[in-house]
Every structure is written in structure tokens, then in C-alpha cells.
C-alpha positions in Angstrom: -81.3 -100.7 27.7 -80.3 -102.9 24.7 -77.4 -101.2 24.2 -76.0 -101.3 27.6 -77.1 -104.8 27.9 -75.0 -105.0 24.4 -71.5 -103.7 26.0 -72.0 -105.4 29.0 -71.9 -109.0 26.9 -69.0 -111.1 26.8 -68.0 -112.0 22.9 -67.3 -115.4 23.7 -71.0 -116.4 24.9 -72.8 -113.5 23.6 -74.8 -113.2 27.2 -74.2 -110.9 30.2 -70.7 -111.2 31.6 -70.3 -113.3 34.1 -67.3 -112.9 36.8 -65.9 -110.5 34.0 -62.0 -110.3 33.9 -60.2 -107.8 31.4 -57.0 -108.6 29.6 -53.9 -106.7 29.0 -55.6 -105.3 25.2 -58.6 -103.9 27.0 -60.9 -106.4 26.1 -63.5 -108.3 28.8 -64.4 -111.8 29.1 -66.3 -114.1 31.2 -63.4 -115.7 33.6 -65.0 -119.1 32.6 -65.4 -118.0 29.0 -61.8 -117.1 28.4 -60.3 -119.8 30.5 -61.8 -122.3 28.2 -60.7 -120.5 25.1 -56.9 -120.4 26.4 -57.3 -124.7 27.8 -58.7 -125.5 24.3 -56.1 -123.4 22.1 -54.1 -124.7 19.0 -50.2 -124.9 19.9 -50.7 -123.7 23.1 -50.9 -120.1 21.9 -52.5 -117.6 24.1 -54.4 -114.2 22.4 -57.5 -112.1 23.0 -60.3 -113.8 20.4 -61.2 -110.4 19.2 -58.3 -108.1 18.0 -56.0 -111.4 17.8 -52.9 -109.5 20.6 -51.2 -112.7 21.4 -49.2 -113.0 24.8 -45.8 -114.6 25.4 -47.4 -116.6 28.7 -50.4 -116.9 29.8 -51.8 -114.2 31.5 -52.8 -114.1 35.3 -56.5 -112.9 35.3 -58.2 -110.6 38.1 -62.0 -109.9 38.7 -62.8 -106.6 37.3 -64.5 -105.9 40.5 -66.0 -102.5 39.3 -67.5 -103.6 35.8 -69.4 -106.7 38.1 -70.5 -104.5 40.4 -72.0 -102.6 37.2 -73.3 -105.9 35.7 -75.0 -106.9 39.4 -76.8 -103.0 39.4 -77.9 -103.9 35.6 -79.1 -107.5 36.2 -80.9 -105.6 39.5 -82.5 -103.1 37.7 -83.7 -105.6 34.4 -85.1 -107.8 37.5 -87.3 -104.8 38.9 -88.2 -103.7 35.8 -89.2 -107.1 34.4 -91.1 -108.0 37.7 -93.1 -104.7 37.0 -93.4 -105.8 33.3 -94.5 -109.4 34.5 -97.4 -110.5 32.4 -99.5 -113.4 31.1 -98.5 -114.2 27.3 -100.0 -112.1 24.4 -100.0 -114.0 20.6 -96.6 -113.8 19.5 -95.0 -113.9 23.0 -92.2 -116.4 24.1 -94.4 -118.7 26.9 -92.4 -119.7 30.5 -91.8 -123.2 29.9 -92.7 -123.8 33.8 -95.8 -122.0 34.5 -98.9 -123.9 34.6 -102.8 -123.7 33.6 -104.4 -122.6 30.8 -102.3 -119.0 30.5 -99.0 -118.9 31.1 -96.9 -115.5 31.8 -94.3 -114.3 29.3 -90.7 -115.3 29.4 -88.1 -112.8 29.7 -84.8 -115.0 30.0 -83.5 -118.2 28.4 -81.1 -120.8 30.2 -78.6 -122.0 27.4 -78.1 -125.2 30.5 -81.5 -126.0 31.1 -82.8 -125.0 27.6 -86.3 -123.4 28.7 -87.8 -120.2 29.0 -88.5 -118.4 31.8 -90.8 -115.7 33.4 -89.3 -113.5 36.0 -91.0 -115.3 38.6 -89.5 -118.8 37.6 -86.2 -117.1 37.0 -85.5 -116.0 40.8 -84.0 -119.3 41.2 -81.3 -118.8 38.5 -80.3 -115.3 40.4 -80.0 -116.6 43.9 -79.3 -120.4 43.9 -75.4 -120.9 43.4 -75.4 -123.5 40.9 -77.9 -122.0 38.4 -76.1 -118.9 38.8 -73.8 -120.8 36.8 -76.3 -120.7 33.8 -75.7 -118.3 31.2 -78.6 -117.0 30.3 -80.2 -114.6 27.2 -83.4 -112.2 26.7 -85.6 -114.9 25.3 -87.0 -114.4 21.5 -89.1 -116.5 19.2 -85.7 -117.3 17.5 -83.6 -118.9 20.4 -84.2 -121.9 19.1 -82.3 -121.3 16.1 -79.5 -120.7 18.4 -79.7 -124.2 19.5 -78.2 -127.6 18.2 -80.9 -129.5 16.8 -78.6 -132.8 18.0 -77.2 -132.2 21.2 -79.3 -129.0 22.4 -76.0 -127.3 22.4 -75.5 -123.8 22.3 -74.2 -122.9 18.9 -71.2 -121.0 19.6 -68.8 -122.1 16.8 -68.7 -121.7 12.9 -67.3 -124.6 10.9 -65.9 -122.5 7.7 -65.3 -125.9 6.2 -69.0 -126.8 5.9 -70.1 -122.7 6.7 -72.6 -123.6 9.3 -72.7 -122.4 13.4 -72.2 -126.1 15.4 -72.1 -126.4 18.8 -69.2 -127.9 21.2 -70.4 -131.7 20.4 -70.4 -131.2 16.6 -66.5 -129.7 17.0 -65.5 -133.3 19.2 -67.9 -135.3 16.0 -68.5 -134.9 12.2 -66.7 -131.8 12.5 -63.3 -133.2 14.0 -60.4 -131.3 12.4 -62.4 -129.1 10.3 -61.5 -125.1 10.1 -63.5 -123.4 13.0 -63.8 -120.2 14.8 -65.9 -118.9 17.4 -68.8 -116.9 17.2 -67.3 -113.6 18.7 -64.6 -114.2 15.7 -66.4 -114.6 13.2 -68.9 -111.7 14.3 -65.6 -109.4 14.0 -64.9 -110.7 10.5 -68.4 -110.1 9.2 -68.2 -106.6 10.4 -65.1 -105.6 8.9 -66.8 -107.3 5.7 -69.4 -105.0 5.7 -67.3 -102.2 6.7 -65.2 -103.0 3.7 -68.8 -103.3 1.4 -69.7 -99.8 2.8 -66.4 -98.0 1.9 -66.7 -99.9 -1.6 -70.1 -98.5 -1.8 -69.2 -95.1 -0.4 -66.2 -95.3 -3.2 -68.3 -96.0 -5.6 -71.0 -93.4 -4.9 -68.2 -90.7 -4.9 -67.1 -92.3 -8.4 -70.7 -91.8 -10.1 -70.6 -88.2 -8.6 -67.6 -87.2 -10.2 -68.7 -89.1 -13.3 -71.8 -86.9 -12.9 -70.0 -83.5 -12.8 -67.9 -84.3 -15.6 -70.8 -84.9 -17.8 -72.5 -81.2 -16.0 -68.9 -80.0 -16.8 -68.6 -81.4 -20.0 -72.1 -80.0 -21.4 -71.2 -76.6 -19.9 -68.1 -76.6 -22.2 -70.2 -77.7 -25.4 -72.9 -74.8 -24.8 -70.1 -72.4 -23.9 -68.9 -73.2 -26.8 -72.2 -73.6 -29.3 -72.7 -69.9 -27.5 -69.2 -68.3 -28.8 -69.9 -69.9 -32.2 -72.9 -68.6 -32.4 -72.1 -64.7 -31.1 -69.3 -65.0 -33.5 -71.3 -65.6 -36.3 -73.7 -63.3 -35.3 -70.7 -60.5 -34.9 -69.4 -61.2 -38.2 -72.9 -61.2 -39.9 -73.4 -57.6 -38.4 -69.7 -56.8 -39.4 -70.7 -57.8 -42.9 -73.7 -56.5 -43.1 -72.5 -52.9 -42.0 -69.7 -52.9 -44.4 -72.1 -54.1 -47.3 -74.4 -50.9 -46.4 -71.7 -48.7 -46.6 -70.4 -50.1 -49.8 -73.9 -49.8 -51.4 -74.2 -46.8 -50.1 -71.0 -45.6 -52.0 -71.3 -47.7 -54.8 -75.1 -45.7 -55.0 -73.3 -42.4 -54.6 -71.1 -43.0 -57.5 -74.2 -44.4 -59.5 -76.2 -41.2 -58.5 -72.9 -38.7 -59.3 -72.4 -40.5 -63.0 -76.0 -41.0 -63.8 -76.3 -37.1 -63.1 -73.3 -36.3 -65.4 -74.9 -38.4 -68.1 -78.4 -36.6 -67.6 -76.5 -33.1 -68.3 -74.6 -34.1 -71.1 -77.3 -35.4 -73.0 -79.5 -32.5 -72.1 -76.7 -30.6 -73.3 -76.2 -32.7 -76.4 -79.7 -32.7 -77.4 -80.3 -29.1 -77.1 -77.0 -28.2 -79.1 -78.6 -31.5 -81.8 -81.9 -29.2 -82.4 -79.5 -25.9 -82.7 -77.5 -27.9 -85.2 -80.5 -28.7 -87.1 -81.7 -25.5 -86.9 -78.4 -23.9 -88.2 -78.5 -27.1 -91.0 -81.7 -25.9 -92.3 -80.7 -22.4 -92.2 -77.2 -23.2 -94.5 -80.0 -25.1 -96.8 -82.0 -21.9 -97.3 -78.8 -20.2 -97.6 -77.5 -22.2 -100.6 -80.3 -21.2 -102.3 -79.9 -18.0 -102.1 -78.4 -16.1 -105.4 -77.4 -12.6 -104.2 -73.9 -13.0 -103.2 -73.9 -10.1 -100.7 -76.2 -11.7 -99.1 -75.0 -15.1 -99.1 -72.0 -13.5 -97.9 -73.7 -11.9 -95.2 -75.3 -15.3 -93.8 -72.0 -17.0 -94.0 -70.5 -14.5 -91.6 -73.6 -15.3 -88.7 -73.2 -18.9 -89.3 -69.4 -19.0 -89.9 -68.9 -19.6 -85.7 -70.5 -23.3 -84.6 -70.5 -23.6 -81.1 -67.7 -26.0 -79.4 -68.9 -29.4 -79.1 -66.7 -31.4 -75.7 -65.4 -34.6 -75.8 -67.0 -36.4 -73.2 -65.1 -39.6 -73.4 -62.4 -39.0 -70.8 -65.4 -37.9 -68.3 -67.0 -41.7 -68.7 -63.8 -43.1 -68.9 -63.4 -41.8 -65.2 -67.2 -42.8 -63.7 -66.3 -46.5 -65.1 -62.6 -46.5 -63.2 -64.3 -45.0 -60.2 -67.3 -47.9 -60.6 -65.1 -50.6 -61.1 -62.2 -49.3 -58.6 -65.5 -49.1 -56.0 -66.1 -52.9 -57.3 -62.9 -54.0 -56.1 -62.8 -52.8 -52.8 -66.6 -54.7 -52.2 -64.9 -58.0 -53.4 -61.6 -57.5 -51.4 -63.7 -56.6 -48.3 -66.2 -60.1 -48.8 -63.1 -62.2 -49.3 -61.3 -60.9 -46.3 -64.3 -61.1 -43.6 -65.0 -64.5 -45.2 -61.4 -65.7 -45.1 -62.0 -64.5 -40.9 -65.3 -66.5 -40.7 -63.6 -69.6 -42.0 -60.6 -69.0 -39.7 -62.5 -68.8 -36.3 -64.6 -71.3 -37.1 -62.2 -73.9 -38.2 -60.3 -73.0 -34.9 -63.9 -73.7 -33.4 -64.4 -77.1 -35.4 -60.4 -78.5 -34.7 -61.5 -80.9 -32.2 -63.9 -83.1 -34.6 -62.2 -86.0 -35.9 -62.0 -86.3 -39.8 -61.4 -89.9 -41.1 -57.8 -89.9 -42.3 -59.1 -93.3 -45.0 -61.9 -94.3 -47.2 -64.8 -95.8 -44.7 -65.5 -99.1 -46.4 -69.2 -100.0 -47.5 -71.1 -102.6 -45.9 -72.1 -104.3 -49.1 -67.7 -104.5 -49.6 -67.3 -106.1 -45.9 -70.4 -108.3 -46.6 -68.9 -109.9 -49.5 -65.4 -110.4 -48.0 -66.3 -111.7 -44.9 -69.7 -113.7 -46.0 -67.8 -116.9 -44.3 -66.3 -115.7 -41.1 -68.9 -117.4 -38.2 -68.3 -115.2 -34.9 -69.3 -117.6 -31.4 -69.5 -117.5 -27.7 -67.4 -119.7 -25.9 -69.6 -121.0 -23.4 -66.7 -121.8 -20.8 -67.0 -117.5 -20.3 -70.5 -117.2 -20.1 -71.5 -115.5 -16.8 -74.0 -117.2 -14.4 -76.9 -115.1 -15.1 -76.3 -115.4 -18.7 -78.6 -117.9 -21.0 -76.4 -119.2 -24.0 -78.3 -120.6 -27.2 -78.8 -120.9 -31.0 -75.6 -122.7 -31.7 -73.8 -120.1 -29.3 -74.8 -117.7 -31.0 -77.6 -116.0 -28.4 -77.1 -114.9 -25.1 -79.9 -113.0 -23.2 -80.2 -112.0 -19.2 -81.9 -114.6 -16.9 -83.5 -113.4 -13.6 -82.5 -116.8 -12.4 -79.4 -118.1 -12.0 -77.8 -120.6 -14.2 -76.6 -124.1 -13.8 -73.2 -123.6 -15.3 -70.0 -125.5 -14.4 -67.4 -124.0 -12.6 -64.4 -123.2 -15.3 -61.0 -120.7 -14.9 -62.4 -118.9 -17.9 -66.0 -117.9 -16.5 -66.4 -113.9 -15.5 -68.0 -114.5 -11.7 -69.4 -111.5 -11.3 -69.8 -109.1 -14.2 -72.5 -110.4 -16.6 -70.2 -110.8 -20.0 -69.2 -113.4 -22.9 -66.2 -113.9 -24.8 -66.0 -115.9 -28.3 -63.7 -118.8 -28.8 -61.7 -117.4 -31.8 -59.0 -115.3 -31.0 -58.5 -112.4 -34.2 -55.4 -111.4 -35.7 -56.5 -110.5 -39.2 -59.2 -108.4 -40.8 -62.7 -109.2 -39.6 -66.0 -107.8 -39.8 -69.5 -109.0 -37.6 -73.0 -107.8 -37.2 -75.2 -107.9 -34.0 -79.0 -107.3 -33.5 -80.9 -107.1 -30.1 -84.9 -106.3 -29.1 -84.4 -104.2 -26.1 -82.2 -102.7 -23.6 -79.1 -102.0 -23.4 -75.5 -104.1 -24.6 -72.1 -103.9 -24.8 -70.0 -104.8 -28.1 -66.4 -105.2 -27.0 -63.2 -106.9 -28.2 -60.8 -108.0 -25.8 -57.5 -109.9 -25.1 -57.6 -113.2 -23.6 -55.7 -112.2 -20.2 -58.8 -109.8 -18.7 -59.4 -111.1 -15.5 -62.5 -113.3 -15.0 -62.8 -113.3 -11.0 -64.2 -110.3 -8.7 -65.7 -107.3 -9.4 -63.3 -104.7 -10.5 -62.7 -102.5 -12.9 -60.0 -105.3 -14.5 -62.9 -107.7 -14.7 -65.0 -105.2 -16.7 -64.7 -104.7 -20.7 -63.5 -101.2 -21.5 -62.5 -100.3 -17.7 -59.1 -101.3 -18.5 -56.3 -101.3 -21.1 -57.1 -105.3 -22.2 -60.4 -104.0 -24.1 -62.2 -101.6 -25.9 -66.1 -101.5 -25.5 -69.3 -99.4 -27.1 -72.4 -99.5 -24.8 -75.5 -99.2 -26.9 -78.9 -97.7 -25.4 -81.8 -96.4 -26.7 -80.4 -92.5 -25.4 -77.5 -92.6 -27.5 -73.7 -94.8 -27.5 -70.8 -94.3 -25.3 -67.0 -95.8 -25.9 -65.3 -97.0 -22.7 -61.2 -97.9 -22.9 -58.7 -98.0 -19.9 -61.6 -96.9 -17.9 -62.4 -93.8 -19.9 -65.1 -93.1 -22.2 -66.2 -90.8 -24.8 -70.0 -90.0 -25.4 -72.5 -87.8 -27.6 -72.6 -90.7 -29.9 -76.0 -91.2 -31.7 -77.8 -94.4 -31.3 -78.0 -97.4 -32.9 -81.4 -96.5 -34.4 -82.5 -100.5 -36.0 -81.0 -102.3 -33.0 -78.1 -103.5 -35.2 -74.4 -102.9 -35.5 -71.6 -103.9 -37.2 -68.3 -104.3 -35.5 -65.3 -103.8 -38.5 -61.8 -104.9 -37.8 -58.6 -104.1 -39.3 -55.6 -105.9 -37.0 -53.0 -104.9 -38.7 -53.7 -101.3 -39.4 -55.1 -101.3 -35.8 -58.0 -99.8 -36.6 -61.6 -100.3 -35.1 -65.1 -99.4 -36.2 -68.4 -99.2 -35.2 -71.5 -99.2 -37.3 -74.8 -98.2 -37.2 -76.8 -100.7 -39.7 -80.4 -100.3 -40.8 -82.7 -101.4 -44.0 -81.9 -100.4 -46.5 -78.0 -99.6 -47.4 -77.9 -97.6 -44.2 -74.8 -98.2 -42.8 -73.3 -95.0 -40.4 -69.8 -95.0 -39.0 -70.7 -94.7 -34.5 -67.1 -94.5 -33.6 -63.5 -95.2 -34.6 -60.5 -96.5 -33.1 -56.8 -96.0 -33.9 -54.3 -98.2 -31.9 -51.9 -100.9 -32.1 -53.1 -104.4 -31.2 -50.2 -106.7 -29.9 -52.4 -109.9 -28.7 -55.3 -111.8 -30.5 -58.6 -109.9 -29.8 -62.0 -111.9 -29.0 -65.3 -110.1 -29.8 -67.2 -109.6 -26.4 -70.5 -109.2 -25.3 -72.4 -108.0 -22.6 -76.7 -107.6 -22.2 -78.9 -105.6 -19.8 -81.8 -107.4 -17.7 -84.4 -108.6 -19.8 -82.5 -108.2 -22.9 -81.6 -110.7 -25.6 -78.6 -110.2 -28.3 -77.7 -112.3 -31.4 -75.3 -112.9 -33.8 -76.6 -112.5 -37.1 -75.5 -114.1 -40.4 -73.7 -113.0 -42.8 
């Protein structure tokens, strides 16, 4: 019912139509409505107040006969029904304003002429006496006075965009003479297209974070994938290795087996031919003694023949060629599946940067730069941002802040830019309790207005951000970022830079002389850079000294 009631409203007076006419764009009006919008038009111009079609004369209207004969069947069949509805007032209800007695019946309509409520039974007039017919009239509400001019007891059907605020017909003739107004129908239509431009920014931004999302699923994918094929690589080689290093014992053990074998026999053999020598030794003794010469001669004859004793040098010379040769191979074979290993993974590893300069130390940078002072300019500060400490503070306020309006001051992103403008080397430190911040640098011509990515440090190509929380660090630059960077464990970082070599750093400082490199930037800088800042809700960031 409210929805019929809804497209059967003119969007002039917002009530039902009344005598509805349609013009040549499709749109309907009340004849009354309309007319008055054409006799009170700037330069004589005549358009249709919602889709702004203008018309080179002004158009001849006709009674849309059918859509009034709808309109009478609808006000007909809201009477019947309201008469059956008719009812004393519950708490909460809209009262008639003319019944009397102690309980009064609840009001269904409101007469924007007469300004009072009415029950059905008190609204017959306003359906059957010509004049009040007139009247427009509206489903009453708790609200309609809202709707009214508290100084005339006007219907506000106009918006002043001068002083933003509805005003009635009397306020456009007084105070608000010559000021920039449009009616309520109008401004209804731009306030929906506002909010259908909102939803497809939100929609945009939804589908943004969902593709942000998959990368990340995609991107994690790709690093096990990886980690995986590293891992079965090694794994393959290890087996590799360790099947090629059982064979080669298992040779090498052959070979030791074969000589150690050889050596057995042949000292065996030399030690029984050693106790046959000594036998045949003691038996040349006994012989010497001996003073018959036939028989002397005798035992020189049996012991004339000694029995060949071998050279076994050549037959060691070869076990040791085969050991060593055996040797060889078992090195050759461990360089050249190391020399593989190394290959693979080096191809695996490519991708990590390697520092192509010495990383300064901390205690170096603190000495140089002991007096460079690093502060906020507070003509930048954001409205939700709290400056103090000599501008050297900013934290987060729930509340907004009393700031005055400057060219320089980010509207809508919560951020902070320093005063001095960098072109040499320079180094900084940070510290914060909680949260989540952004260290940035940035040129001067970053936009300050709206809410785009050109407003935002490291969503563009005028500045280079690291966003620090508790879950790790990501880089952001021309709207692209890099993460898997470990956090700042201490809650403070140093920001290191080098202008002319056009180098960057971030630092992880803690107690002691821990001081790890976060991530490094190689670019060319062709403007002054200004250290930036940005802090989450609830968080407070400060620059320390040096």
C-alpha cells in the first residue's frame, strides 16, 4: 500500500497527485504543482524538475484522465479501509486534532492548509467539499511537524543550499531572498544519485579487497609451492647421494675386503716359508759342523735348491692405485651432486634481494645526524589527529578536532606531514605504544582533499610508505605493496635516507645494539621528500631524540 501510495505522489509536494498531468519526458505532476514551478522559473526556462528535459515553449498540459481515475479508486479504497481501521488513540498514536472528550480517535491524514490532524471521520469533509479538496494532504506521523515551518506554518518544500536547511515558500520571499535553492523533489534526486554513487564506491571497493584477498591466497600458494619443490629437491638429492655413497662404500669395501685377503695369503705364505728358512738355517749350522766331506757334500746337494721367494711389491702397488683410483671417483661424484644442489637451489633463492652496499650501523647514523630535529607541520594535521610535544606527537582522537581550515590539511585520510622538505642525507627514529602506523616520505604535491588513492601515502607515485603492525610490516608505493616483512618487535624504527644515492631504508630498532634492516628502497628522488605519518585509533606515535 505504501508503495503504491509512493508512485502515485507527485515530487513536487510529495502527497498524492492531485489533477495529475504528464509531460512530454514521462514524468507526472500535480497540474497546480507544475504550473507553479513553470510561473516561478528563473529566465523563463521551462524543464521537468526531475530529469532536468528542458522544453523550447511551454508545454500545453492535459488531465491524465486514466492515472486520476487510479488515484480516485486508491484514495476510495485507503477511505474504506481507514474507516474499518477507525479507532480511538493508543500511546504513541497521532490524535485528530478535532475530536472531542477525554479519548480522541487516531488521525490518519494531515492537511498541509489547515495544519491539523485528522481521523477519517473528520476528514470526509476534505474528500467531498470543493474547496478542501484543494488541500494537499499526507498520512499523518509523529514527525509531520518537522515538516512544518516553525515561522510561517509553511510546508517545507524547498532547500536553501546556501544555508543547507528545508525552508518554506515565506523564508524563499525573506531571509532567504536570492540565496541558492532547490526544491524538495530535486534535491531528493540528488541525494539518491549520491548514495548510488556511495554504493558503487563501496561495491568498488569491496571487489578491490577481494582481489587484494586472492592475491595474498595466490601469493601464499606460490611460496608453499615453492617451499614444497625445495624441499622434494632436497629430499631427491639427499637420496641421490645417499645411494651413490652406499654403492661407493660398498665398492670401496670390496676393494678393502679383495686387498686385505691378498695381504692375509701372502703373509701366511711368507711366514710359513720364514719357519722353513729357519729350519733349513739351522740345518746349514749343523752342517758346517760336520767334518766328513762326503757327507757335507751330500747335505749341500738337499739344501743347494731354496724355494723362490715372489716379489710382492707390484701386487700392493696395484691394491693402492685401485684404492686411491676408487677415492677419486667418491670425491668427483660429492663435488658434482653438490655443484647440482647449489645450482637448483640458487635458481630457487634468485628472487631474494642481496644488499648491493655496506648497511650502515645505527651507532654511525646516530652520530652524524645527532642534530637533525624531524617535526609535524601542523597546517597538515588531519582532523581527527591530536598534535603535541613541540610537534613532535600525534595520536588518534575519537573526537574531532578544532583545527583551522588550511590548503595544506589532508580532509579525509588521517595523516601528517613535517615542515622540512629533504634533499640530503637524513636519518630519524619513531616509537609508538600500540596499534598500528604508517612511516612514509612524500613530495609536497600529494593531494590533501578527498578520499582517493592520490590522497593516501604509498597509493601513489608521490610517496613511499611502511605500515607497521603487531602481525608483521608491509611496503606500499604507486599503490602496490610488498609484504612478509617481520615486525617491528620494540615499537621503534628508524627511517634512513640517502637523497642522492636514492636510497631508502627501514629499520627495526630495539635495546640493545639491535638494529635490523625491514626493507630497502632503490629509486631516484627528483623533488624534496617530507617524512609522513599516519596512526591507527587509539594509537599514539612520537618522534624520538636523537
Amino acid at each position: 500500500m505504501e508503495d503504491s501510495q509512493e508512485r502515485l505522489s507527485c515530487p513536487i509536494c510529495l502527497n498524492l497527485l492531485n489533477d495529475p498531468v504528464t509531460t512530454a519526458c514521462g514524468h507526472t505532476f500535480c497540474m497546480i504543482c507544475i504550473n507553479a514551478e513553470w510561473d516561478t522559473g528563473r529566465g523563463r526556462r521551462f524543464g521537468c524538475p526531475l530529469c532536468r528535459q528542458t522544453f523550447s515553449s511551454r508545454p500545453v498540459l492535459k488531465r491524465n484522465t486514466l492515472l486520476a481515475d487510479l488515484i480516485e479508486e486508491h484514495k476510495k479504497k485507503n477511505r474504506e479501509s481507514a474507516a474499518a481501521g477507525d479507532r480511538y488513540a493508543e500511546p504513541g498514536d497521532v490524535q485528530c486534532d478535532v475530536c472531542t472528550g477525554r479519548r480522541k480517535r487516531k488521525a490518519s491524514m494531515f492537511c498541509l492548509v489547515c495544519l491539523a490532524s485528522y481521523c477519517e471521520t473528520h476528514l470526509k469533509p476534505h474528500y467531498e467539499v470543493v474547496p478542501l479538496k484543494k488541500h494537499k494532504l499526507m498520512k499523518a506521523s509523529a514527525q509531520i511537524r518537522d515538516k512544518i515551518c516553525g515561522r510561517h506554518y509553511k510546508h517545507l518544500e524547498i532547500y536553501c543550499r546556501t544555508d543547507q536547511q528545508f525552508i518554506c515558500p515565506l523564508c524563499l520571499m525573506g531571509e532567504h531572498k536570492g540565496h541558492d535553492t532547490v526544491e524538495v523533489a530535486e534535491k531528493k534526486y540528488e541525494i539518491q544519485r549520491q548514495l548510488e554513487r556511495t554504493k558503487e564506491e563501496i561495491a568498488n571497493r569491496v571487489l578491490q579487497m577481494e582481489r587484494l584477498r586472492k592475491a595474498a591466497r595466490s601469493l601464499r600458494a606460490a611460496a608453499s609451492e615453492a617451499r614444497g619443490d625445495f624441499k622434494r629437491l632436497c629430499e631427491e638429492h639427499k637420496h641421490s647421494v645417499e645411494r651413490k655413497t652406499y654403492k661407493m662404500r660398498e665398492k670401496v669395501g670390496e676393494a678393502e675386503k679383495a686387498g686385505v685377503d691378498w695381504t692375509d695369503h701372502q703373509l701366511g705364505r711368507l711366514q710359513r716359508e720364514k719357519i722353513d728358512l729357519r729350519q733349513r738355517g739351522h740345518q746349514i749350522d749343523q752342517l758346517t759342523l760336520t767334518e766328513d766331506p762326503i757327507q757335507l757334500f751330500q747335505g749341500f746337494q738337499a739344501l743347494d735348491h731354496l724355494p723362490a721367494f715372489n716379489d710382492s711389491h707390484e701386487s700392493f702397488d696395484t691394491v693402492t692405485e685401485f684404492v686411491t683410483e676408487q677415492k677419486k671417483k667418491l670425491k668427483n661424484m660429492c663435488d658434482r651432486e653438490k655443484n647440482v644442489l647449489f645450482s637448483h637451489s640458487g635458481n630457487l633463492l634468485s628472487d631474494i634481494p642481496r644488499l648491493r652496499e655496506e648497511i650502515p650501523s645505527r651507532t654511525y647514523l646516530l652520530t652524524k645526524y645527532k642534530n637533525f630535529r624531524v617535526e609535524v607541520d601542523p597546517n597538515t594535521v588531519s582532523a581527527y589527529l591530536c598534535l603535541s610535544d613541540r610537534n613532535r606527537q600525534i595520536s588518534w582522537s575519537a573526537v574531532e578536532q578544532a583545527h583551522p581550515d588550511h590548503p595544506d590539511r589532508f580532509s579525509f585520510h588521517h595523516q601528517a606531514l613535517c615542515k622540512m622538505g629533504l634533499e640530503r642525507s637524513c636519518y630519524w627514529e619513531v616509537e609508538w605504544d600500540v596499534g598500528v602506523v604508517d612511516l612514509a616520505v612524500s613530495y609536497k604535491g600529494i593531494k590533501r582533499k578527498g578520499s582517493d588513492n592520490d590522497c593516501s601515502f604509498g597509493h601513489n607515485k608521490l610517496s613511499w610508505k611502511l605500515t607497521c603492525s603487531p602481525s608483521g610490516c608491509t611496503f606500499w608505493h604507486n599503490n602496490l605493496h610488498k609484504g612478509q616483512i617481520p615486525p617491528v618487535q620494540s615499537r621503534r624504527a628508524g627511517v634512513f635516507l640517502d637523497y642522492e644515492a636514492g636510497t631508502l631504508r627501514f629499520f627495526s630498532v630495539s635495546d640493545g645494539d639491535g638494529f635490523d634492516l625491514l626493507h630497502q628502497v632503490q629509486t631516484t628522488f627528483t623533488e624534496p621528500l617530507y617524512p609522513g605519518f599516519s596512526v591507527d585509533l587509539g594509537t599514539t606515535l612520537k618522534i624520538c631524540d636523537i
